[in-house]
C-alpha positions, 0 to 999 in steps of 0.5 A: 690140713686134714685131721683125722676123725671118725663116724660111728654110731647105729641104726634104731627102730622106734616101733620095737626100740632096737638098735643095730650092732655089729659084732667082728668075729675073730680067733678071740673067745670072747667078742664084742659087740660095738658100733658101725664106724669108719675114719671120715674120709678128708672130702666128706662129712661125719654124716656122709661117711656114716651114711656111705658106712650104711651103705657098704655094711648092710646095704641100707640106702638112707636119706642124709637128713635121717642121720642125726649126730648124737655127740662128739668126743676124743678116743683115746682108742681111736688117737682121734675125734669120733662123731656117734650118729644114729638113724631111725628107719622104719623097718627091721632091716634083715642084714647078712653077715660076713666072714668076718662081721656079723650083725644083730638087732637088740633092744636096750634091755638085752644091750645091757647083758651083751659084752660091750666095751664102757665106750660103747655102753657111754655111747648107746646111753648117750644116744638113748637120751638124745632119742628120748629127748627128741620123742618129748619135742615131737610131743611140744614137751619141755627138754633140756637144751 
């Protein structure tokens, strides 16, 4: 039996240390930014779902091996698992908002003014470390794990 559970996660770009969020625009005063996410479909992977994501979304076509899972864990929101992803390109990608979702670069310093669920803040901190901690590997330094 196939149990439900979610990608979710974003785009970062090394060069300017941005990250892509979305935004769902909504009668509501007051709207958050979050993560790109989608339930995991029962014949695909968390990777392969998040890159299908990419692709509907924002038109973006990325390699499969680009996407690196950040980590995992139970939302209560969600009543299911949910895998944070993120991958890294190589440009600022322009995207295009829709009627009902809009899209923005931020670096981590502005993240921290935007309205964000903790969820959201846990995840992109959490991802932060998890990039830094590849950057010193790349370099031969020592990291934890």
């Amino acid at each position: 039996m196939h149990k439900d559970y979610y990608a979710s996660g974003f785009i970062y770009h090394p060069k300017s240390q941005q990250i892509l969020l979305q935004q769902h625009i909504s009668a509501s005063t007051n709207p958050v930014w979050t993560l790109l996410g989608k339930k995991v479909e029962k014949d695909l992977t968390g990777e392969e779902t998040f890159k299908e994501l990419l692709l509907e979304a924002i038109k973006l076509k990325i390699k499969l091996t680009s996407i690196k899972i950040i980590y995992s864990y139970f939302s209560k929101e969600l009543n299911a698992e949910n895998n944070v992803y993120y991958a890294e390109v190589s440009k600022l990608y322009k995207t295009s908002s829709s009627d009902d979702i809009t899209y923005s670069w931020f670096t981590l310093k502005k993240i921290q003014k935007l309205n964000i669920s903790e969820q959201t803040k846990q995840d992109i901190i959490i991802g932060q470390r998890v990039i830094d901690s590849s950057v010193r590997k790349s370099l031969g330094l020592r990291t934890i794990g």
